[in-house]
C-alpha positions as CSV (number, residue, x, y, z in Angstrom):
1,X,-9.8,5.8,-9.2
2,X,-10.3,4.6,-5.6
3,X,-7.0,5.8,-4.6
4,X,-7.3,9.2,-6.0
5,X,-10.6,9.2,-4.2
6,X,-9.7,7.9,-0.8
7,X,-6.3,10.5,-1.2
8,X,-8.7,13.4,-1.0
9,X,-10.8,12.1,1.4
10,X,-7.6,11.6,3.7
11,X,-7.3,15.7,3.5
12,X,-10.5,15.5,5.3
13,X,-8.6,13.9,8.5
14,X,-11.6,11.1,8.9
15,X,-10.5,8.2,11.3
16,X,-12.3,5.8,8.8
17,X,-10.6,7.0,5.7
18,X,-7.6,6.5,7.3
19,X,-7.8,3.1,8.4
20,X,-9.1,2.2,5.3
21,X,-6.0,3.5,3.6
22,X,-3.7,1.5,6.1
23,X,-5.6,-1.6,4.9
24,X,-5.5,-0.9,1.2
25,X,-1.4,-0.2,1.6
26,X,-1.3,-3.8,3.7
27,X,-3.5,-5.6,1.5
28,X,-1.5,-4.1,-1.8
29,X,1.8,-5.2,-0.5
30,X,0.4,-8.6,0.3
31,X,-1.3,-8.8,-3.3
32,X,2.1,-7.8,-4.6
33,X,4.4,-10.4,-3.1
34,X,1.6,-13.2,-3.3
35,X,0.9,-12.5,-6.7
36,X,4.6,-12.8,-7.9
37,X,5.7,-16.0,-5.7
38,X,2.7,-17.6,-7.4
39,X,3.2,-16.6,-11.4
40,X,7.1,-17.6,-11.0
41,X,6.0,-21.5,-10.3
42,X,4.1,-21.6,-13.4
43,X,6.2,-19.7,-16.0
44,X,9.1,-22.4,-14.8
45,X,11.5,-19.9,-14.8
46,X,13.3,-17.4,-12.5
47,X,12.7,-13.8,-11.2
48,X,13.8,-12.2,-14.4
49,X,15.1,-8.6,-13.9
50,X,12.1,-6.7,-15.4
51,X,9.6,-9.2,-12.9
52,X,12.3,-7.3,-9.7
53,X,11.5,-4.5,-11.1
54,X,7.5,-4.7,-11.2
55,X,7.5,-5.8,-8.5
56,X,9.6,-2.9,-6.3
57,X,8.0,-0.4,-8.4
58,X,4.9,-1.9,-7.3
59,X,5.9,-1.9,-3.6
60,X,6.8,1.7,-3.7
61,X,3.3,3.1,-3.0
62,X,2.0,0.9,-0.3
63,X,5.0,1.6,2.1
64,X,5.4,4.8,1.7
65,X,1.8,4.9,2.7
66,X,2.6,2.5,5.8
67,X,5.8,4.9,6.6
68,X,3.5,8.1,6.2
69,X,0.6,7.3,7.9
70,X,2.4,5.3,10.8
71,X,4.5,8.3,11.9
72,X,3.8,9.1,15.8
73,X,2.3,12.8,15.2
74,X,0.4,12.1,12.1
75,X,-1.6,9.1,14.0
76,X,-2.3,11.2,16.9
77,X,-3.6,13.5,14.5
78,X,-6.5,11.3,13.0
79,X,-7.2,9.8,16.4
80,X,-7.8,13.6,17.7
81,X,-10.1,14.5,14.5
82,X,-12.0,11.1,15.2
C-alpha cells in the first residue's frame, strides 16, 4: 500500500516524496541482503535455488528505483520542482 501511494505521489514531482522513495529502495535492498545472510545461519544449510531466487526477485524493484530516480535529468527535475 505505501508504495502504490508514494508512486503517485512521485507524479506530483515533490522533492520530499522523492527522497523518501530513494530511502525506501536503499533501505529495501539492505532488508533484503540482511534478511537472507541472517536466516541461512540458522536453517544450517546452503542458499538453495528457490532462496537466489527470492531474493533477486526481491532486489528487482529497489534498483530499478535507484537506476530510475538517479538518472542525471530526472534528479535535476525534482530539484527544479522543489
Amino acid at each position: 500500500m505505501w508504495l502504490i501511494i508514494a508512486s503517485v505521489m512521485l507524479l506530483g514531482m515533490k522533492q520530499t516524496v522523492y527522497t523518501l522513495m530513494m530511502a525506501n529502495a536503499a533501505v529495501s535492498i539492505l532488508w533484503n541482503i540482511v534478511s537472507t545472510a541472517i536466516e541461512q545461519p540458522v536453517m544450517n544449510a546452503p542458499l538453495s535455488p528457490l532462496t537466489i531466487i527470492r531474493v533477486i526477485v526481491g532486489l528487482i524493484y529497489p534498483i530499478d528505483v535507484l537506476i530510475v530516480l538517479t538518472r542525471p535529468n530526472i534528479k535535476e527535475a525534482f530539484q527544479r520542482s522543489f
